[in-house]
C-alpha positions as CSV (number, residue, x, y, z in Angstrom):
1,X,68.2,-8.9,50.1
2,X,68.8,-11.9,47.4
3,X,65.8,-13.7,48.9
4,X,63.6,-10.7,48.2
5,X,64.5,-9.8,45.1
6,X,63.6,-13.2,43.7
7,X,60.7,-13.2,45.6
8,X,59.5,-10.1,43.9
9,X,60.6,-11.4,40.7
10,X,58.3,-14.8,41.7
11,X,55.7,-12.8,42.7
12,X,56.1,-10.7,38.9
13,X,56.2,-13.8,37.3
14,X,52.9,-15.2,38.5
15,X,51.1,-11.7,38.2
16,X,52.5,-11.5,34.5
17,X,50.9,-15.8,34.2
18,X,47.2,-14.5,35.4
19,X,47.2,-11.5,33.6
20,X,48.3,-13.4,30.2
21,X,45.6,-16.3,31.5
22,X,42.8,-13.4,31.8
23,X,43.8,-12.2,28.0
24,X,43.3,-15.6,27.0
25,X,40.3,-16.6,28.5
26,X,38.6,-13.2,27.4
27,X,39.9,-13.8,24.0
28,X,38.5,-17.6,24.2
29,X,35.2,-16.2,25.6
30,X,35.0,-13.4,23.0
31,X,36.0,-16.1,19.7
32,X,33.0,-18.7,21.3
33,X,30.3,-15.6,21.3
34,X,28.3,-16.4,18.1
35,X,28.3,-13.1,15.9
36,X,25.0,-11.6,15.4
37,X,23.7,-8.9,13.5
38,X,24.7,-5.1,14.0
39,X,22.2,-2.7,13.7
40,X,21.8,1.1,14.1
41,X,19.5,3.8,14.3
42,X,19.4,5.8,10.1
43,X,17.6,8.9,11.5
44,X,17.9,10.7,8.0
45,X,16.8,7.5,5.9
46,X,13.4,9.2,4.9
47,X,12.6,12.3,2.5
48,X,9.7,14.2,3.9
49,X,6.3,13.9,2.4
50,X,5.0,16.3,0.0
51,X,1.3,17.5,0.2
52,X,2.3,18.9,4.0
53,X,0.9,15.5,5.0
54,X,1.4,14.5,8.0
55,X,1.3,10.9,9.2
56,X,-0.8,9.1,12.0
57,X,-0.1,5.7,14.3
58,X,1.5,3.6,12.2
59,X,-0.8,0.2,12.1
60,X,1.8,-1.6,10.0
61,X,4.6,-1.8,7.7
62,X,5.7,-4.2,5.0
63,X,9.1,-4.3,2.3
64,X,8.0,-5.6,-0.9
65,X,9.7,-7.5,-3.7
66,X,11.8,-4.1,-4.4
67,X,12.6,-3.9,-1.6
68,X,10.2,-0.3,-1.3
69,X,8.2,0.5,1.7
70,X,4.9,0.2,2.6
71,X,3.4,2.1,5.4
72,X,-0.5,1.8,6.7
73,X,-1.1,4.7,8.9
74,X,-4.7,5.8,10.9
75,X,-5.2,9.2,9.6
76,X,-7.8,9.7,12.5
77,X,-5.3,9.3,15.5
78,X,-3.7,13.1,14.2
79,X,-4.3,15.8,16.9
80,X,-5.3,18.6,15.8
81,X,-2.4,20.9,16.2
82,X,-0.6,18.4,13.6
83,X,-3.0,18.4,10.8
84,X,-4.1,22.4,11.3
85,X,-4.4,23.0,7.4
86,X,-7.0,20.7,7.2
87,X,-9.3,21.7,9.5
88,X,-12.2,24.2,8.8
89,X,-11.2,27.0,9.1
90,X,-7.9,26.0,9.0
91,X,-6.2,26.5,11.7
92,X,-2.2,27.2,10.6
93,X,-0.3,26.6,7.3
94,X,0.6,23.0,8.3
95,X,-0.5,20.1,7.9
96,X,-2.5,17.9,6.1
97,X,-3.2,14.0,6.9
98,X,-1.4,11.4,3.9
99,X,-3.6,8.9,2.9
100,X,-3.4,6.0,4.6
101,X,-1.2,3.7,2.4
102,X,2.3,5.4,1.8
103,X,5.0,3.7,-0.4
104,X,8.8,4.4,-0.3
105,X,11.5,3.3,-2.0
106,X,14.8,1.9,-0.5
107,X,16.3,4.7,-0.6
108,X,13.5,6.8,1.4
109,X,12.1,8.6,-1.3
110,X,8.4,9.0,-1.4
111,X,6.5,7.3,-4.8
112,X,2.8,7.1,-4.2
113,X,0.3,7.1,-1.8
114,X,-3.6,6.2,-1.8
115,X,-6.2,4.6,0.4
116,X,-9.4,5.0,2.2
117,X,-13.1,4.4,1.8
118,X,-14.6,3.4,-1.4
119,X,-17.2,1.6,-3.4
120,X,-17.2,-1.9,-3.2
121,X,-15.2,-2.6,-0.2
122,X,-15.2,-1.8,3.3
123,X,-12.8,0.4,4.8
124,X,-11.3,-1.2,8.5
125,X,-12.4,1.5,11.1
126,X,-8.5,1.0,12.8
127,X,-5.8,1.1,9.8
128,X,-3.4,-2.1,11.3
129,X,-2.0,-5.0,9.1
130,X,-0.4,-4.6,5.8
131,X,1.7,-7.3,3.5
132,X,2.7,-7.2,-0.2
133,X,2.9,-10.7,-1.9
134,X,4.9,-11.8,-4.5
135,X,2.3,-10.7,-7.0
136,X,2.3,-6.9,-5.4
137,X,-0.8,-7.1,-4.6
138,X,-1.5,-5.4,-1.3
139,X,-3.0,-6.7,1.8
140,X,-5.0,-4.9,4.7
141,X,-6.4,-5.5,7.7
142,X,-8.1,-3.7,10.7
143,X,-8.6,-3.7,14.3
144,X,-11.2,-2.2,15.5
145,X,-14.5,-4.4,16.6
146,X,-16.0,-4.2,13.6
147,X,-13.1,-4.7,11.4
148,X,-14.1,-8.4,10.4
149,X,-12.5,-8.0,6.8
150,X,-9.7,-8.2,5.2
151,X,-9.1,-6.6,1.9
152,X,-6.7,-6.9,-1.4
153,X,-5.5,-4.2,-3.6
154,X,-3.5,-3.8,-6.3
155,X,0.3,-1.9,-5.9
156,X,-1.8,1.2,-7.9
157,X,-4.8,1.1,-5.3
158,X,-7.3,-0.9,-7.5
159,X,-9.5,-3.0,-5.5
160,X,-9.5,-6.6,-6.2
161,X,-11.1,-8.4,-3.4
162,X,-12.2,-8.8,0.1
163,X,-12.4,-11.9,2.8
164,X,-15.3,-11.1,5.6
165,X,-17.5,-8.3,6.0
166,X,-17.8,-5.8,8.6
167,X,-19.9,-6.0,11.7
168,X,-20.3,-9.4,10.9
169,X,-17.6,-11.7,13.4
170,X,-19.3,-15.1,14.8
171,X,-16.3,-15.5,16.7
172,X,-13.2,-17.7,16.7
173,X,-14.6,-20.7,14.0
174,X,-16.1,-18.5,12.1
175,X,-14.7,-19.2,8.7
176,X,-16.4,-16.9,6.7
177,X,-15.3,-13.6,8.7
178,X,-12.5,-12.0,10.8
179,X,-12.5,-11.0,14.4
180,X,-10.4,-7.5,14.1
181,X,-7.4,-9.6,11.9
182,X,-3.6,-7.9,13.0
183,X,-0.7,-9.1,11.3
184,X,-0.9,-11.0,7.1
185,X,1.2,-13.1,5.7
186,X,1.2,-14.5,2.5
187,X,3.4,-17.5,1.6
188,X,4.8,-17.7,-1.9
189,X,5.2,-21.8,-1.9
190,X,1.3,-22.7,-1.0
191,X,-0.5,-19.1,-2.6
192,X,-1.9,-18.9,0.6
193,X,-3.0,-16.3,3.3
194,X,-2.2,-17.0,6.9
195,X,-4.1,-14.4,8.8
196,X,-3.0,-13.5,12.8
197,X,-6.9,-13.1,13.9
198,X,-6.7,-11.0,16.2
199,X,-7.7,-8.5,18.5
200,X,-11.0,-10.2,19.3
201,X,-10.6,-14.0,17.9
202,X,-8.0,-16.0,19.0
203,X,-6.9,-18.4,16.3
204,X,-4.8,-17.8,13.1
205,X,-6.4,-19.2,9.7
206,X,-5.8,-19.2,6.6
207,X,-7.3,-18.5,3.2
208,X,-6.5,-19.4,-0.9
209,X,-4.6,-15.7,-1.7
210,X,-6.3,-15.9,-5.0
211,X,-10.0,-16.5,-4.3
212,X,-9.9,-15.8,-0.8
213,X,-11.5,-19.4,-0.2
214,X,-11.4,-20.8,3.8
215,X,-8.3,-23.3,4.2
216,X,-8.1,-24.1,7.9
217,X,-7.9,-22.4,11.5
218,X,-6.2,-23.5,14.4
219,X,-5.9,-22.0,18.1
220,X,-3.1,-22.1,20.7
221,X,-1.1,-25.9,20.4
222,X,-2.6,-26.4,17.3
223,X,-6.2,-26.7,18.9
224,X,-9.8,-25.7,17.8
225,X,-10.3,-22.6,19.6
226,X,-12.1,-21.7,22.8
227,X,-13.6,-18.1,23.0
228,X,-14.6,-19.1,26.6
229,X,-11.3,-19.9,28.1
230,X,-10.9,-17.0,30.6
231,X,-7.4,-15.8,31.3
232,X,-6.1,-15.5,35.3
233,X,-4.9,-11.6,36.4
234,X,-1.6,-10.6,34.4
235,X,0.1,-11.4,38.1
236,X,-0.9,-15.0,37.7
237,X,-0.3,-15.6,34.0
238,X,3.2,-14.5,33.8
239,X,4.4,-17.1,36.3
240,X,1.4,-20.0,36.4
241,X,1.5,-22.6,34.2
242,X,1.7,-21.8,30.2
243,X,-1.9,-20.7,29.3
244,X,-4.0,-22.9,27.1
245,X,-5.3,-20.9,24.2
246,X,-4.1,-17.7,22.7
247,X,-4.9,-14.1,24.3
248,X,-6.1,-11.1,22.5
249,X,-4.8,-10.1,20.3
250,X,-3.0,-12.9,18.3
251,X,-0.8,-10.3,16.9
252,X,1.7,-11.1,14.0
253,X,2.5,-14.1,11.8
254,X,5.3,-15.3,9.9
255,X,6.1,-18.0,7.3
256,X,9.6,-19.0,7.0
257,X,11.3,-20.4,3.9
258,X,11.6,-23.9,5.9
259,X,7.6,-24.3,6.3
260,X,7.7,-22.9,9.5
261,X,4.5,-20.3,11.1
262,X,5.5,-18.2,13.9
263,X,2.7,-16.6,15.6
264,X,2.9,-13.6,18.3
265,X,0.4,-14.6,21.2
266,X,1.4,-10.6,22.4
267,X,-0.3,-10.8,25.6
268,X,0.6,-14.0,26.9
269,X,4.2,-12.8,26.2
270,X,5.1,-15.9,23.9
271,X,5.4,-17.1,20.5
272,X,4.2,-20.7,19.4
273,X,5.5,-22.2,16.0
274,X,4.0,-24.7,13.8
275,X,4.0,-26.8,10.6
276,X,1.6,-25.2,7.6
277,X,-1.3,-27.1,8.6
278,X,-1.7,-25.7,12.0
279,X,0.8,-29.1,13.6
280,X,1.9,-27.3,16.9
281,X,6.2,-27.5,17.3
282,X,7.0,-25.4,20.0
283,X,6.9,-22.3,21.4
284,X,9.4,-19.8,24.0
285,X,8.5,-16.9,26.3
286,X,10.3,-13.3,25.9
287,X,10.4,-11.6,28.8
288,X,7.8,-13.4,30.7
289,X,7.6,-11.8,33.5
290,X,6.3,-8.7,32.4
291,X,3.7,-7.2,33.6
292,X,2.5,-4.6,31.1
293,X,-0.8,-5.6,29.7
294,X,0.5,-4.6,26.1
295,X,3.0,-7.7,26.3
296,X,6.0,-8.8,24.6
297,X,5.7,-10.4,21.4
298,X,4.3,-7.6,18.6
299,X,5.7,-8.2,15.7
300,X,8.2,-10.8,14.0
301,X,10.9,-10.4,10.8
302,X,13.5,-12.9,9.6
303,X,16.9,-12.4,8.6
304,X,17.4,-12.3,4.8
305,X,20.0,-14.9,4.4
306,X,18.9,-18.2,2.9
307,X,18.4,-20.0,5.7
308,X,17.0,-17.1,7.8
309,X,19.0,-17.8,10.6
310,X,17.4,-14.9,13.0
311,X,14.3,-14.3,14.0
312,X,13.9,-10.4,15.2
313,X,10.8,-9.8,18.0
314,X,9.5,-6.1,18.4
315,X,8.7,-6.1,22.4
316,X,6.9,-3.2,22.6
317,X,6.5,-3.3,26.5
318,X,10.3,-3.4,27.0
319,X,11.7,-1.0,23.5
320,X,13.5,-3.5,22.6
321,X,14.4,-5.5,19.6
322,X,14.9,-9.2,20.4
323,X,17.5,-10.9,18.0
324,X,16.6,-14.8,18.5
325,X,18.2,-17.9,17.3
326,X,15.4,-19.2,14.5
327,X,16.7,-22.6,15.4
328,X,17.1,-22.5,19.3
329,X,14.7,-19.8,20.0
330,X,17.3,-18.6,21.9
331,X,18.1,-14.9,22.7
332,X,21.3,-14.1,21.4
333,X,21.3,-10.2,20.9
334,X,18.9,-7.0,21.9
335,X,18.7,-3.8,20.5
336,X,16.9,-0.7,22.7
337,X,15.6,-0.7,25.9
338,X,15.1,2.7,26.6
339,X,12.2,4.9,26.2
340,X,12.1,8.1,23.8
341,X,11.2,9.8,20.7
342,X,14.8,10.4,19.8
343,X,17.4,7.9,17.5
344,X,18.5,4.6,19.5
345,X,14.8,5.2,21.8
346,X,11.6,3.4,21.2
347,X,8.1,4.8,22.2
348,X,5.8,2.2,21.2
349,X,7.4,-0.8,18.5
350,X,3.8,-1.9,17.2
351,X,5.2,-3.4,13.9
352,X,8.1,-3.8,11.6
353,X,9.6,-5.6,8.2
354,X,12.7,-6.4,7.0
355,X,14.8,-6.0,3.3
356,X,16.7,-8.4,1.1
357,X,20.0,-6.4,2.8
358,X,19.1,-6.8,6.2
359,X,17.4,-3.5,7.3
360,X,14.6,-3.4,9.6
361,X,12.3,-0.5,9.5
362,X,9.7,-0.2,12.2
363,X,6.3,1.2,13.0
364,X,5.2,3.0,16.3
365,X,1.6,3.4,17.8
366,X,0.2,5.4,20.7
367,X,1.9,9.1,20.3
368,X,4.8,7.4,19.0
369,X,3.3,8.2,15.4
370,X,6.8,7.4,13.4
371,X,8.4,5.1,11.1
372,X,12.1,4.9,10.5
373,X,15.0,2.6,9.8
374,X,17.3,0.4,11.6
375,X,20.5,-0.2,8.9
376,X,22.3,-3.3,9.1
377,X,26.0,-3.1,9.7
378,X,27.2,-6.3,9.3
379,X,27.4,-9.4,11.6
380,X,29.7,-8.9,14.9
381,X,29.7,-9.6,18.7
């Protein structure tokens, strides 16, 4: 009986040692996790518009200075039953479309909105790429074929310039238009416009933000770009060997406070990085392997800490939000992955921006149609 008892009492004592080795090991694991940032769904963030307007795909988004809102919507891509009171005869007491440029500020409430065509610029057939500088001058781009401008307005609407003209694209080294130009950027350091070109060139340039003069262009690796280079099936690019120049379209572009572009080469499922005057660094897949022709990397936004120490991806194909590792490219967090119209689902991420507190506000496409806001909680694992 003796010998049993202590047996059970040995038997205790070494299931009491791995279950206080467990708890430490977990804890161990848990301390070595690097905290990332925590970020949920703020489904009541907006006010609704006046006007009864209603609002379109959402092209893109950008946070200005004051931290407000910008939103570029396509009024055209309404359906009918959601802009009935504009249709003749109308058709039902609601709705109306907004204009296409919509401005909000931080705390969702609605301050202006303007946009569309007028004299003295062309108006982009596809509403897609918006950025406000340091100046507040607003930047737009479109997609469409014959979008081969960009153009710059004042924060009121004025017109003050435009780069290209439409109709007009001679391709990828074409300096003196655009080839349906997605995503802007403009960095504060140089005054200059780094352009994601686009949905029919393949090549990001750049331009003087001031007089819109050409700077430079560069393709995939830092290379002049080849509008011949002809992509394998989507089966064969996702696992072959990294393709050489950049798919349609080139997507979205970033400059980061250390001198660093990022450029979304969407289809090709990658982003490349390089030095201001088109120096190629490096560049990481997300989510190579799928097979969904929109791809992976739509949009970028940095994390407003000094150092901007995250990169966040919109992977539209996926619904996800990628949180990367600016300095290791590295995955370290995701946000999504399932499908919806509802809070904590994504339909179609197209584009998105980010505040001086850390929120992210994103943009959807397709019959997605909606803009909202992500809140930052905080840093956690």
């Amino acid at each position: 009986m003796r010998r049993k008892v202590w047996a059970l009492a040995g038997a205790g004592a070494v299931v009491v040692m791995l279950v206080v080795v467990l708890v430490e090991r977990h804890a161990a694991a848990q301390a070595s996790r690097p905290q990332v940032p925590l970020l949920e769904p703020d489904p009541l963030w907006s006010q609704a518009l006046p006007n009864k307007w209603v609002t379109g795909q959402v092209g893109g988004l950008a946070v200005d200075s004051h931290d407000n809102l910008w939103v570029f919507h396509r009024p055209a891509t309404i359906p009918d039953g959601e802009k009935a009171a504009s249709l003749i005869p109308p058709q039902a007491e609601c709705c109306m479309p907004a204009p296409a440029v919509l401005e909000f500020d931080t705390n969702g409430k609605f301050l202006q909105a303007w946009g569309g065509a007028g004299q003295g610029y062309e108006w982009p057939a596809s509403e897609h790429g918006i950025f406000v500088d340091y100046k507040d001058n607003v930047w737009l781009s479109g997609n469409a074929k014959e979008d081969n401008q960009i153009l710059k307005f004042t924060n009121t609407g004025k017109f003050l310039m435009q780069i290209g003209h439409a109709g007009k694209n001679r391709g990828s080294n074409d300096t003196d238009n655009l080839g349906g130009p997605a995503g802007l950027f403009v960095y504060r350091k140089t005054n200059e416009l780094f352009v994601a070109d686009g949905y029919f060139n393949h090549r990001v340039i750049v331009f003087d933000a001031d007089t819109g003069a050409y700077k430079r262009h560069w393709g995939a690796y830092g290379k002049k770009p080849d509008d011949s280079l002809k992509f394998p099936t989507r089966a064969q690019l996702v696992q072959g060997p990294p393709p050489e120049g950049f798919n349609n379209p080139v997507h979205a572009v970033l400059v980061t406070n250390d001198d660093l572009v990022y450029v979304a080469d969407r289809s090709n499922n990658r982003l490349q990085v390089f030095r201001l005057d088109g120096t190629f660094i490096k560049e990481v897949f997300i989510s190579r392997n799928t097979l969904q022709n929109e791809g992976t990397v739509h949009a970028f936004a940095a994390s407003p800490d000094k150092e901007q120490k995250f990169l966040y991806i919109a992977d539209g194909s996926n619904k996800a939000i990628r949180v990367v590792n600016r300095q290791t490219l590295e995955m370290v967090s995701s946000v999504g992955g399932h499908a919806g119209h509802n809070a904590r689902e994504f339909f179609h991420i197209h584009s998105f921006a980010t505040d001086s507190k850390g929120n992210l506000f994103l943009g959807e496409v397709n019959n997605g149609q909606r803009y909202y806001k992500y809140a930052f909680k905080g840093m956690g694992r």
